[in-house]
N, C-alpha and C positions, 0 to 999 in steps of 0.2 A: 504493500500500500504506500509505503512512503517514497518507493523508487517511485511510482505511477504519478505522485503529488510535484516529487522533483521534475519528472520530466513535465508535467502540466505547466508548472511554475518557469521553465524553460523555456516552453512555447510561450508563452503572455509575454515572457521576457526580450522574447526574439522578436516577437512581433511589433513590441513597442519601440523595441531599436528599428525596424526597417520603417515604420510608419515616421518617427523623428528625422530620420535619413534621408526619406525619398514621398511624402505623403499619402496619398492613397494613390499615387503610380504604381501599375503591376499588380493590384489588390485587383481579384473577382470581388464581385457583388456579394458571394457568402462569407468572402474572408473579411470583410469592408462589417455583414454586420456581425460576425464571430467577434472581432476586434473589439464593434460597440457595446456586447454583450459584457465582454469582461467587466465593464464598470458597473453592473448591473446586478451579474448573477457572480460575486466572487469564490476565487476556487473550486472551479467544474469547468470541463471542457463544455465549451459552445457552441463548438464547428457543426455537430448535429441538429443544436438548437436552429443553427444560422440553416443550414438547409432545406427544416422542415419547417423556417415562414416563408422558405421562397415557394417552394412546393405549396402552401397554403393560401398566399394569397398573388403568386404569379409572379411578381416581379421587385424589384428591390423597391420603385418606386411605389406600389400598391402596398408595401410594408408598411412606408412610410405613411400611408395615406390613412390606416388601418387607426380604430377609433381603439383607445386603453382595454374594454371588455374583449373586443375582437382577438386583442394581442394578447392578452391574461388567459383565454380560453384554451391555449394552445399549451399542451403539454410540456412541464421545464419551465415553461415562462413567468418569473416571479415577477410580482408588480412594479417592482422599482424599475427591472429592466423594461416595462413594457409603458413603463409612462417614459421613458429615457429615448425611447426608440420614437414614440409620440412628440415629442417636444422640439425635435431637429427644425422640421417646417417649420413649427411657428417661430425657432430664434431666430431662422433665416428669416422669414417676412419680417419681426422686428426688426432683424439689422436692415433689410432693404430699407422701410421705415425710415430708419435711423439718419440715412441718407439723406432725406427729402429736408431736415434742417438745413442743409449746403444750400437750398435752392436751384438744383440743375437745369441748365437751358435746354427744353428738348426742340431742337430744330432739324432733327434726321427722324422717321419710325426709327431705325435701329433700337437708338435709343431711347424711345417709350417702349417697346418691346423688350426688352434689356430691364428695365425698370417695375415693370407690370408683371409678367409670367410669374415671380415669384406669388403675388395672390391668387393667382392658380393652379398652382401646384399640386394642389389635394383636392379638386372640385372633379366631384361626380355630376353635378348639376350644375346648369348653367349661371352666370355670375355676372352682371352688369354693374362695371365701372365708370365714372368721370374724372377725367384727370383735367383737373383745372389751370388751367395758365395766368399770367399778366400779358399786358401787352408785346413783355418781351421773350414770351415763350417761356419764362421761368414758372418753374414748379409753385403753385400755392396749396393743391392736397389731391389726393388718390383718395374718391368718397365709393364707395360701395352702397348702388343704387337698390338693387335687389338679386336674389336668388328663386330661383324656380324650377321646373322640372324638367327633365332628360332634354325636352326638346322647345321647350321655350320660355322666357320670362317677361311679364308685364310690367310697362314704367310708368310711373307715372308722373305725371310734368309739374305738377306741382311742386314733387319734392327735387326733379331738374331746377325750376327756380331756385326751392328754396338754399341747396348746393350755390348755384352761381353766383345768386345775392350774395349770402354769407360770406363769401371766401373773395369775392368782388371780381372774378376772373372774367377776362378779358376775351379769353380764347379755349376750347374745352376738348378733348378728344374722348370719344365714346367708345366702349372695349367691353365686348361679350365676348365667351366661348363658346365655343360644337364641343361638348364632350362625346368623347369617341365617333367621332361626325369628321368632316372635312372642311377644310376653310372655304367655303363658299357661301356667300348672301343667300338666306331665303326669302321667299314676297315679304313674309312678314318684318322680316330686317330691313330690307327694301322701304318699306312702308315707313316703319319705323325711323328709320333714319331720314325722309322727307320728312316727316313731324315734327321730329326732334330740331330739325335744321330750321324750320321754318318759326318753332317754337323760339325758338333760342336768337333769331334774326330779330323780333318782337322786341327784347333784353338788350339788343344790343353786344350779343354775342356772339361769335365765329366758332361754328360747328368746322374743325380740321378734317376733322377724321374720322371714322369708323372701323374701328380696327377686329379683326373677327380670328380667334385664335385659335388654334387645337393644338395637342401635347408637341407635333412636330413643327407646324407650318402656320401659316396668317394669311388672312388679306386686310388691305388696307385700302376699302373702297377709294377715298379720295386718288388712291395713284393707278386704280385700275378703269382702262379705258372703259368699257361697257357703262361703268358707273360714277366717273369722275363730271359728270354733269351735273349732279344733284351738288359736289359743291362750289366748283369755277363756272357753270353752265357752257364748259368747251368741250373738247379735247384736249390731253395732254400732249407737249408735247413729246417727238421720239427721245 
């Protein structure tokens, strides 16, 4: 028993030297969360732990997404490690958060998209944001309109006022996702986004954008020809 404890103690040991070394380069996704375990579950090998949540819930990032009972359910899994495994997204969105004191100018998508994805991260449902601008494209807040079901959520314009009054912006970019969908407009987005624009026109504010996400890919109606009408009334140019 105590050789088996040494050698365990060896592994943790080894592994914290290569993670300090080179960080999680060269790490699979079970060694990535075996490693996280350790702070979790002390003295027990984890490497089995780590394989039977990927086998449970598909993928490293659906671990992540995976609510404290989900993760507790799973055999081995003590609660500490499963709120520890729980808590990774939300530090990350704080620190994104964290950010938004700088005030960053967003004048490319890249970087609203760069910026945003972190609020989506763990959404199984669809998620409607407003990213509020000044007049110089500087950040004034990332509000969270609403949430709703697999395939669609409803806005409503009053609380788009009451966002843009508040926050005084100048200029707004609009951001749902397709979970497990494809970045393509549907009518009702379509729709949506003439209201929204024309709303917001009223205010005295500049609807940019429309940005529509999924885990890999985007569109960003304003830079797509089909639909860049609704907010230059041209074409883009090449």
């Amino acid at each position: 028993m105590a050789q088996s404890e040494n050698l365990h103690k060896g592994h943790r040991q080894k592994m914290r030297e290569q993670y300090i070394a080179n960080g999680l380069k060269g790490m699979a996704d079970h060694n990535v969360l075996e490693f996280l375990l350790f702070f979790g579950i002390p003295q027990k090998d984890t490497n089995e732990l780590a394989h039977r949540l990927l086998q449970r819930f598909g993928s490293f990032a659906d671990v992540l997404r995976a609510d404290v009972a989900e993760l507790k359910a799973l055999p081995g899994m003590t609660e500490n490690a499963a709120c520890l495994l729980h808590l990774i997204l939300p530090v990350y969105q704080r620190y994104c958060a964290s950010l938004s004191a700088a005030r960053p100018v967003f004048s490319e998508t890249k970087d609203i998209l760069e910026f945003v994805r972190p609020y989506f991260l763990d959404a199984t449902r669809e998620r409607v944001f407003l990213l509020c601008l000044d007049d110089r494209k500087r950040l004034l807040s990332l509000r969270k309109l609403n949430e709703g079901s697999l395939s669609d959520v409803m806005l409503d314009m009053r609380k788009i006022a009451s966002v843009v009054l508040e926050t005084k912006a100048k200029a707004v970019v609009l951001i749902h996702n397709h979970p497990n969908g494809i970045a393509q407009p549907s009518c009702n987005d379509i729709d949506t986004t003439k209201q929204v624009y024309t709303f917001l026109a009223h205010l005295k504010v500049h609807l940019l954008d429309h940005l529509i996400l999924t885990e890999k890919d985007y569109c960003a109606l304003a830079k797509t020809r089909r639909f860049c009408h609704l907010f230059y009334g041209m074409e883009p140019s090449d």
